[in-house]
C-alpha positions in Angstrom: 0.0 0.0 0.0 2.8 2.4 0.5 4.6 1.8 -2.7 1.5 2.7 -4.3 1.3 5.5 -2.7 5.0 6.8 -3.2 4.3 6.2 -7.3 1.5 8.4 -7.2 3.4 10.8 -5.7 6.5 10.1 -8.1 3.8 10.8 -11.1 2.3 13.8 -9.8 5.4 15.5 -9.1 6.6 14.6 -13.1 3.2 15.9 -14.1 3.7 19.2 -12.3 7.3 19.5 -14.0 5.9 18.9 -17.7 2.9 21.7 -17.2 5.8 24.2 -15.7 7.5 23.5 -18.6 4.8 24.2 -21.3 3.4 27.3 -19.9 6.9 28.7 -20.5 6.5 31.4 -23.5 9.4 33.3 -25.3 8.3 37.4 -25.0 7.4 38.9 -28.1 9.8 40.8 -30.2 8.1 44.5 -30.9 11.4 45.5 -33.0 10.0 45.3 -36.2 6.5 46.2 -34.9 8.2 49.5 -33.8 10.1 49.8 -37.2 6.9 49.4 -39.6 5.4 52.4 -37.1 8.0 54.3 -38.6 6.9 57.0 -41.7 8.7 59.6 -43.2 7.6 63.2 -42.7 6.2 64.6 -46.3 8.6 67.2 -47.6 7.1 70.6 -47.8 9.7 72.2 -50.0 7.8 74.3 -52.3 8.3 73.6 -56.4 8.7 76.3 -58.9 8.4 76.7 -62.3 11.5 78.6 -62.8 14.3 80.2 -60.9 12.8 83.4 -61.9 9.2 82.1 -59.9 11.5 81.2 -57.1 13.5 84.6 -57.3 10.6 86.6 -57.5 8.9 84.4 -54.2 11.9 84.6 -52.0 12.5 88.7 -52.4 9.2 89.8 -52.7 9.0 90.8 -48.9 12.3 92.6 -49.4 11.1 94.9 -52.5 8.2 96.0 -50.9 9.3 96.8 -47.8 12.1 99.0 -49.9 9.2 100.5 -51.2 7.5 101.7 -48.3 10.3 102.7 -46.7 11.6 104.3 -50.0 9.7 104.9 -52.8 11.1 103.1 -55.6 8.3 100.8 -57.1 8.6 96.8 -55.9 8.1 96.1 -59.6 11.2 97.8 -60.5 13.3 96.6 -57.7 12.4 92.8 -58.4 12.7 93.0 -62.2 16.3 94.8 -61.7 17.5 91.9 -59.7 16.1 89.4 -61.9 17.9 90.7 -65.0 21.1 92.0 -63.4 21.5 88.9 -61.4 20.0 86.2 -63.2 17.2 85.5 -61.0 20.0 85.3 -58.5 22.3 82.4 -60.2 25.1 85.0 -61.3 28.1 84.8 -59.5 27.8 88.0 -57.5 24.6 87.0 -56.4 25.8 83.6 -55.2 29.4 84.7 -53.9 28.5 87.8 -52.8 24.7 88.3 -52.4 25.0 91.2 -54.5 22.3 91.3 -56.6 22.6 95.0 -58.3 26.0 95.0 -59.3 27.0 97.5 -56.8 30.5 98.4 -57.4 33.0 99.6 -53.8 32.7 103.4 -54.3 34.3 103.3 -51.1 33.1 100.5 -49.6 34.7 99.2 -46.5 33.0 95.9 -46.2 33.4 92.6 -47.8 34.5 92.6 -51.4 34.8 90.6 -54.4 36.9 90.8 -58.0 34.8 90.1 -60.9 35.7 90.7 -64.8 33.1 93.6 -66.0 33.6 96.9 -67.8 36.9 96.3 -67.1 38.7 93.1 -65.4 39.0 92.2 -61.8 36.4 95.1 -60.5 35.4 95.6 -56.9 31.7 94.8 -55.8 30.5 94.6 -52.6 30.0 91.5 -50.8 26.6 91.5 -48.0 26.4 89.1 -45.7 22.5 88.8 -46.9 20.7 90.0 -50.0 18.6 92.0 -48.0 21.5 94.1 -47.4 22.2 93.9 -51.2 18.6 95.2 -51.5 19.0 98.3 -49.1 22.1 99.4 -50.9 19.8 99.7 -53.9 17.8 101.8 -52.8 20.3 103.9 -50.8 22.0 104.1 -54.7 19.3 105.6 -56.5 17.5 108.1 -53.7 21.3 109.5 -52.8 22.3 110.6 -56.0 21.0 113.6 -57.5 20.7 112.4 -60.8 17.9 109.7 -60.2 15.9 113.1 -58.6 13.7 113.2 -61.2 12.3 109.4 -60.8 10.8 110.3 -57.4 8.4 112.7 -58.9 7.1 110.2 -61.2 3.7 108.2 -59.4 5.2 104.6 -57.9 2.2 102.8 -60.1 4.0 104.3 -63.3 6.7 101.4 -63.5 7.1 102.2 -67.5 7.9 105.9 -66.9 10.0 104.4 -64.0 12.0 101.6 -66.8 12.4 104.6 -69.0 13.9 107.3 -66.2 16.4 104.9 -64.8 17.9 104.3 -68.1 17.9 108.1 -69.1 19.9 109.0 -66.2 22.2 106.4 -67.0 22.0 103.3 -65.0 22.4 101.0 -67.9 23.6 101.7 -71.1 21.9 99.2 -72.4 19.4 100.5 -75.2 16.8 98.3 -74.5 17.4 98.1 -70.9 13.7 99.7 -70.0 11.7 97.0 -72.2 13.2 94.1 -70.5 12.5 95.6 -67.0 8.7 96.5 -68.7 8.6 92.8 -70.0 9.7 91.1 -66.7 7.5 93.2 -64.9 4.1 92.7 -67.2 5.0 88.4 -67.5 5.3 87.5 -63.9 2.8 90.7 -62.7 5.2 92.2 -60.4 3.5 95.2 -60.6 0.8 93.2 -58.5 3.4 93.9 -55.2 3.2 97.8 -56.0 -0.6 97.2 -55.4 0.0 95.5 -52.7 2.0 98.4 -51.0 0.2 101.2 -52.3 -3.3 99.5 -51.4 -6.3 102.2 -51.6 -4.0 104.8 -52.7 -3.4 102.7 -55.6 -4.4 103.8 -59.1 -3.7 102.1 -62.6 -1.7 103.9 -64.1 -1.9 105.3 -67.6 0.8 106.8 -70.0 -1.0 110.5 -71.5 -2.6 110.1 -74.6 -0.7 111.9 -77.0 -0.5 113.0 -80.8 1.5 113.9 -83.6 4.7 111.7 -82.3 6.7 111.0 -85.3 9.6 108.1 -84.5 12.1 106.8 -86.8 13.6 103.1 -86.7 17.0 102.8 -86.4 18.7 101.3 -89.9 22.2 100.3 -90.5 24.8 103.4 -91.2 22.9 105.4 -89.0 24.2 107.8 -86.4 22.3 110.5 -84.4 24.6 113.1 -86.0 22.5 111.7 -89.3 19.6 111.1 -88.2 19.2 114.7 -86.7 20.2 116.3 -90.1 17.4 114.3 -91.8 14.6 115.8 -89.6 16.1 119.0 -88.8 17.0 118.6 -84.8 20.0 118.5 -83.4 21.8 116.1 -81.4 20.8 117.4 -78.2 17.2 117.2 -79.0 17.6 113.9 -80.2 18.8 112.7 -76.7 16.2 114.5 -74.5 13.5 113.1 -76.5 14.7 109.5 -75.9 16.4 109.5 -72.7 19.9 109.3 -74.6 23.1 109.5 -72.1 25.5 109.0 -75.4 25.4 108.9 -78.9 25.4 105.2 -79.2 21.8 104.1 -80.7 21.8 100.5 -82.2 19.7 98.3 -85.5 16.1 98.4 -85.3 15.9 101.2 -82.5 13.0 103.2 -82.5 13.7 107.1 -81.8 11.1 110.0 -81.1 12.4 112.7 -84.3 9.1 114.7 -83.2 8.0 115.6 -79.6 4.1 114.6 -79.0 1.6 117.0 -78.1 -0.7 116.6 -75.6 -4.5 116.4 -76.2 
């Protein structure tokens, strides 16, 4: 009777053992669980149509806040940046965040050397284009000879294209149509609005008559073309803004000044 008892123990000891054994269970792994949680955060970089879109996007801010402070049209600012510093890809404006093509003058910042009129000239360097900006407008409302742009009405950005080239910023003939084309394709002048706000008015060039204009042909000079309608030189300059003599192919000059109606 006691043997039989002592296997029945034996067994239900071994029993125990084997359950111990199977209710063992190996803890989950969560590292790939954790892993697939995991996303990547959507970029938000914003994508342009060109560099000019971008250019135009980033300095916006910038030109208007020139203009209030100022008075020089945001239009005009933009569009002179875009052309003079290829929407901001020229060397100057990369190396040197100079987007105007400021020369030293007696700078006592930063500078850089870059091949221009002449080789190896000195341009400022900024430490931000905003500074580049500034210096702009410090440029043109500091020297006497710009004067005459400040009485013109900040929604006029034509009369504004044609005055900066007439006092000689750019010798560049047809330096006021590209600023007039960059401004009218990417609606720049949509920032002047922007500034100006009520006080804003569409502006609109005088209607005028009797304006006789010759196009410039090949052999031509101003010395010529004066003889052939009876002006001289002179007259020949103030009617188109002229710093020089040098006219060029397909130019079209005022030989008659308009009268008002």
């Amino acid at each position: 009777m006691n043997r039989i008892i002592i296997i029945i123990c034996l067994a239900g000891v071994l029993f125990s053992c084997k359950s111990k054994k199977s209710v063992v269970t190996k803890k989950p792994n969560t590292t790939t669980r954790d892993v697939r949680k995991t996303t990547e955060t959507p970029s938000n970089t914003k994508v342009y149509a060109s560099n000019t879109e971008r250019y135009v996007d980033v300095h916006r801010e910038t030109a208007q806040q020139e203009m209030s402070l100022y008075g020089i049209p945001a239009s005009i600012t933009l569009a002179q940046g875009i052309l003079e510093s290829g929407s901001g890809n020229g060397r100057l404006a990369v190396e040197a965040n100079n987007h105007f093509g400021i020369k030293c003058h007696g700078w006592t910042g930063q500078k850089i050397y870059h091949d221009d009129d002449a080789a190896q000239e000195c341009f400022r360097k900024y430490k931000d284009a905003k500074y580049s900006f500034r210096d702009h407008s410090l440029f043109l409302t500091e020297r006497s000879r710009y004067s005459k742009l400040f009485k013109l009405k900040q929604e006029d950005y034509k009369g504004w294209a044609k005055g900066l080239r007439a006092a000689g910023y750019a010798t560049d003939p047809k330096y006021p149509q590209k600023l007039i084309s960059l401004i009218e394709r990417y609606k720049l002048y949509e920032f002047d609005k922007a500034v100006l706000g009520d006080n804003y008015v569409s502006y609109k060039s005088p209607v005028t008559s009797n304006r006789t204009t010759y196009t410039v042909v090949k052999g031509d000079t101003l010395y010529s073309i004066s003889r052939r309608y009876n002006i001289s030189v002179k007259e020949l300059q103030n009617l188109n803004g002229l710093p020089d003599s040098a006219i060029s192919i397909g130019q079209e000059l005022v030989v008659k000044p308009s009268t008002k109606n």
